[in-house]
N, C-alpha and C positions, 0 to 999 in steps of 0.2 A: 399337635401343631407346633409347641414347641420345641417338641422333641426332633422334630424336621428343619428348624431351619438352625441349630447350629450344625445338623448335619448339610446344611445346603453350603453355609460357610465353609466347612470344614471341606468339601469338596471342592470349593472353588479355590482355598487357599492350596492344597494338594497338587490341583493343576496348574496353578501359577510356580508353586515351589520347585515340579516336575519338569515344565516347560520354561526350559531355560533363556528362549529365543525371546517368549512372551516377557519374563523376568529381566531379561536386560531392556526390551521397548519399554519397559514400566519406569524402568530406571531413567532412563533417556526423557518420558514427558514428568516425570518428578524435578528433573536438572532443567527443563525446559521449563516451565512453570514458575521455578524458581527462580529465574534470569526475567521472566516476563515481569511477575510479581515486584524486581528490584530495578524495573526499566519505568516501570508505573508511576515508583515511589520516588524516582532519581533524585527530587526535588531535595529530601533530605540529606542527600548525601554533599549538597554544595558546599557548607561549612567546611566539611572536611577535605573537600576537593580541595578549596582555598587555602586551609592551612599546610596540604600537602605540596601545592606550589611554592606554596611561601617556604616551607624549610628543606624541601627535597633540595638543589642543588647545595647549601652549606652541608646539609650532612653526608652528600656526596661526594662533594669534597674534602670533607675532614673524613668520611670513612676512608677515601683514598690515597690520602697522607696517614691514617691512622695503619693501613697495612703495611707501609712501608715504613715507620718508625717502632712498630711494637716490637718486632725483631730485637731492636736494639734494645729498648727499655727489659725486654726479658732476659738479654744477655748480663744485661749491667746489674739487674736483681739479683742474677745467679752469681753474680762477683761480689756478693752482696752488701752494693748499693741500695738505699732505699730506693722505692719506686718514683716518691715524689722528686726528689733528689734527681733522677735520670733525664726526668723529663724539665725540668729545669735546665738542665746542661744540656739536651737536646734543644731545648729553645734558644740558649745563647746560643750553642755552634751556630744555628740556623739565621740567628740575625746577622749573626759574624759574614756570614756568607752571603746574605740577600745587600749588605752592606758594600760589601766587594766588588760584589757583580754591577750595585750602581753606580761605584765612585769610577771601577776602572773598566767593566765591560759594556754598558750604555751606550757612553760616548761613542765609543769605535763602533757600536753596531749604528746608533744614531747617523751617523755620516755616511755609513753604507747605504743604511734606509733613506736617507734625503738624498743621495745620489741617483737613488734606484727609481725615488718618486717622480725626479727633474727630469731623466731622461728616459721617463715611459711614456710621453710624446715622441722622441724619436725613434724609440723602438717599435711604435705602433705605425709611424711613417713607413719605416724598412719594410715593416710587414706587408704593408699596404701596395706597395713599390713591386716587392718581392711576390704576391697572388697575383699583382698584374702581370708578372713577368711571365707565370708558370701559365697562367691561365690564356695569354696569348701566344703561349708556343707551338712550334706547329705538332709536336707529339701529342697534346691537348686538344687540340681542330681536329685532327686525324682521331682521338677515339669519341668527338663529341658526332660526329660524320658517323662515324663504324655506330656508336648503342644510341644516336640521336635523341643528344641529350641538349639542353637550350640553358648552356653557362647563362646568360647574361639574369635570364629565370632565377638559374638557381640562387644568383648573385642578390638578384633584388629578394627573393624570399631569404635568403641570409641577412641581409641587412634589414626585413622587418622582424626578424624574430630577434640582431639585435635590440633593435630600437625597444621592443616592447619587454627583455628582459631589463634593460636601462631603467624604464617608467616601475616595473616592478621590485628595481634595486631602489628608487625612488621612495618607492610608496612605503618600502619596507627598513627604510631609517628611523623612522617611530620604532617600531618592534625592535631596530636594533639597540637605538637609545635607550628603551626598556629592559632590555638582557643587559647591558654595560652595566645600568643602578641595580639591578640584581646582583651582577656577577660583584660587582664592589661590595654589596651589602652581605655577600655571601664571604668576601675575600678577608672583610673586618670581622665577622662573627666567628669564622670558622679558626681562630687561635684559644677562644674560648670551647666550644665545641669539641675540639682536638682533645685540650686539656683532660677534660671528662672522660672521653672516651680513655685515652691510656690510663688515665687512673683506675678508671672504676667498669673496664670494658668488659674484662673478665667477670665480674658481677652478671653483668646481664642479660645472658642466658638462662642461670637458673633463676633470678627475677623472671621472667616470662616461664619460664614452667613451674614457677609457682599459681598460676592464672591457670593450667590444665588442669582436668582430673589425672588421677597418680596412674593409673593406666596406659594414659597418653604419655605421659613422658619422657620414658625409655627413646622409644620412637623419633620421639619429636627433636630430643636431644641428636639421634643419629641425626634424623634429614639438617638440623643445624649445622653441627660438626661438615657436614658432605658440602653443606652450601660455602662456610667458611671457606674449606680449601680450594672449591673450586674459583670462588672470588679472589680469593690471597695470593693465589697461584698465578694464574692472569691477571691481575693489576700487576702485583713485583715484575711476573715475567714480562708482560709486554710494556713497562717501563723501562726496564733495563736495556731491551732489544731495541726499540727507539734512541734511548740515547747513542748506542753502539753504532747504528746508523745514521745518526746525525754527523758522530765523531767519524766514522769510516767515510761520508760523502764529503766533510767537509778537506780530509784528508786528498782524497780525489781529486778534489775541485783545483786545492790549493797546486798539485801536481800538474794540471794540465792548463793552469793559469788562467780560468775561467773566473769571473767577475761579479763581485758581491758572494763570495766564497759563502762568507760566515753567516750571514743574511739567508739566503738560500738554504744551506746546512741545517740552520735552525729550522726553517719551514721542512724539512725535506724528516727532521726526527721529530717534529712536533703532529705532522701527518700521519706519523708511519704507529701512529698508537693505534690510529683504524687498522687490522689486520687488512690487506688483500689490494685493500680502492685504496689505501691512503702512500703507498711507493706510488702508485701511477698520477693521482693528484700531484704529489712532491715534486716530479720531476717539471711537470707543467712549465712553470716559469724558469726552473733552469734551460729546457728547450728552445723557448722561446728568445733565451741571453745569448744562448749560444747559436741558434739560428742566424741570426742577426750579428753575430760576430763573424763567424766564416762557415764554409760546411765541413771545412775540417775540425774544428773545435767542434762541430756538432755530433761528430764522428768520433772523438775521442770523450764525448759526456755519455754517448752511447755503451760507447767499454766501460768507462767508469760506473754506471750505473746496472749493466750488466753482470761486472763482478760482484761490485756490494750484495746486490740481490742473490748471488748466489752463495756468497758468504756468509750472509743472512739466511738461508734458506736451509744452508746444508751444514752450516757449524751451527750458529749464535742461537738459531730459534729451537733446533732437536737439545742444544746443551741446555738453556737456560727455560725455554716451555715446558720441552718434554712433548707430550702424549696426555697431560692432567685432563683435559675439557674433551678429548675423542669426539670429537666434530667435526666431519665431514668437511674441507675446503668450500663445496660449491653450496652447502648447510649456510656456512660462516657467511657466503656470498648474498644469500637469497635474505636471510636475515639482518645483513647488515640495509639493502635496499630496502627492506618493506618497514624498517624501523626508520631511517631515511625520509623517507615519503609519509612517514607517522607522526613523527617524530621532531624531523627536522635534524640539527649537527649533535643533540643531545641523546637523539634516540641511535644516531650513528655511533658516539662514543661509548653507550649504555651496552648495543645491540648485544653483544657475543656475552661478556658477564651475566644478562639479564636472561639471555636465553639457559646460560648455563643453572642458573639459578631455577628459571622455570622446569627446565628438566628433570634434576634432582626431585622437586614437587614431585613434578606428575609420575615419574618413577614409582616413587614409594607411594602416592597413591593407588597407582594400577595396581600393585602389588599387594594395595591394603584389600581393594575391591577385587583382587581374584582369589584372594582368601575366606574375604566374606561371601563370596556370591556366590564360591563353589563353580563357575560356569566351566574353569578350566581342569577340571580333573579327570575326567578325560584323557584329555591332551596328556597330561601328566602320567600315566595306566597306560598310554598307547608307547610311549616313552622307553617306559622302562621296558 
């Protein structure tokens, strides 16, 4: 009897080993089990939830000033500068400058911005003035007549869906007053934060694979390495591309004599860090400036924003992105809305790095588990 049933085992492990179809379901209610099992417990996981709210945006922050200052600090080592040293005169440059920008660029945007604030009553008039105009003309009767379509409908459901996003902008001034003392509490921490990090950034990798077994860590070192660059690489590159397209719109603007030049510019490179949605956001309120100014002004913001886009498209982003992250435009699309709608303006800024990051992962995962599992060799036999 007992001689039979480790043969009963041995045969059932045989046929799990051999059936590979079986072996991958097994694997699938093991991962399924194990999500259930941590959906059960969720409860314990709230502390950490909490502390990951509380410090995620500063160290987001300073990770994304920290990409863009280690350049220098390693330049300046290799001149060799101390480190501590670098990052010391990195910080003075830097107040030097946050200093400049408030004593002499402020102001002038300041007077832009309170112009822009004073007369977005009247710009909302024009608008107003100007749907009446288009909405009662007779090329407008003539195609509401031809697809029998009932303006006056569409007008009243427009105006309750403003009204109720209004009550929603409303409701959502608490939440925003709560981001503000974040964002400030984030904006005072993170010169501390920063510090650490370029001193002691390079540390902290092999600190965390000192916590794997010594097996693991080869590995684990690559998938790091692979996440670094692809982070490093899009932060610097789609920083720099942003600014390029602020200074290129504001150039334009200045050109075609369109209003609150600087103001708009800023908005138009501060947007344009979302790949894809954030040019078409940007343009928004310059449209609407220059709608309202003539239709030829809205015809020559049209060119203007057509070249930059394309000078953006076909110089600035192949020179300075490159090819690093190889994702799909309508990838980068779908990702940037469902992180959006998750997420909210942070899962928008996160989306493309985070996803870039998730990939790397599950990469070397699939790769770990088509080696363990054997399932694909096969595949690999028919190959060659």
């Amino acid at each position: 009897m007992n001689s039979q049933k480790p043969s009963r085992i041995g045969v059932f492990k045989q046929f799990i080993l051999n059936n590979k179809f079986v072996l991958f379901l097994m694997i699938l209610l093991l991962i399924g089990l194990n999500i259930l099992v941590f959906m059960k417990v969720s409860f314990i996981f709230t502390p950490i939830s909490v502390l990951l709210k509380t410090v995620l945006l500063p160290i987001v922050l300073a990770s994304v000033v920290y990409y863009l200052l280690n350049p220098i600090v390693n330049f300046l080592e290799r001149k060799k500068v101390k480190r501590i040293y670098s990052i010391f005169l990195l910080y003075i440059l830097i107040a030097g400058i946050i200093t400049i920008i408030i004593v002499s660029v402020i102001p002038f945007l300041r007077e832009q911005v309170m112009s822009l604030i004073y007369n977005v009553p009247t710009y909302s008039m024009d608008i107003e003035v100007l749907t009446r105009d288009v909405l009662g003309s007779e090329v407008v009767n003539q195609v509401q007549h031809t697809l029998n379509i009932n303006i006056a409908d569409f007008s009243s459901r427009l105006s309750e869906q403003a009204a109720s996003l209004l009550n929603t902008t409303w409701i959502g001034i608490g939440h925003f007053v709560g981001a503000v003392k974040d964002f400030v509490l984030a904006i005072v921490t993170l010169p501390f934060i920063l510090f650490y990090l370029l001193k002691d950034g390079r540390r902290l990798p092999d600190f965390i694979l000192n916590f794997l077994p010594v097996n693991m860590r080869r590995q684990t070192f690559t998938v790091m390495k692979e996440m670094n660059n692809q982070i490093s690489s899009y932060i610097r590159g789609q920083i720099i591309v942003s600014f390029c397209i602020g200074v290129l719109m504001f150039i334009g603007f200045q050109i075609i004599g369109l209003d609150y030049a600087s103001v708009l510019a800023i908005i138009a490179g501060c947007t344009s860090i979302v790949p894809y949605l954030g040019p078409a956001i940007a343009i928004t309120p310059a449209l609407i400036i220059a709608l309202v100014t003539s239709p030829f002004m809205l015809l020559k913001l049209i060119i203007v924003w057509t070249i930059v886009q394309l000078i953006e498209g076909k110089v600035i982003s192949p020179q300075i992105m490159g090819r690093n992250l190889h994702i799909h435009p309508i990838t980068i699309i779908f990702i940037i809305l469902t992180a959006g709608n998750l997420f909210g303006i942070v899962g928008i800024i996160l989306a493309v790095p985070g996803y870039a990051v998730i990939k790397v992962i599950t990469s070397h995962l699939f790769e770990w588990f088509k080696m363990r599992s054997k399932l694909y060799d096969e595949e690999k036999e028919e190959k060659q």
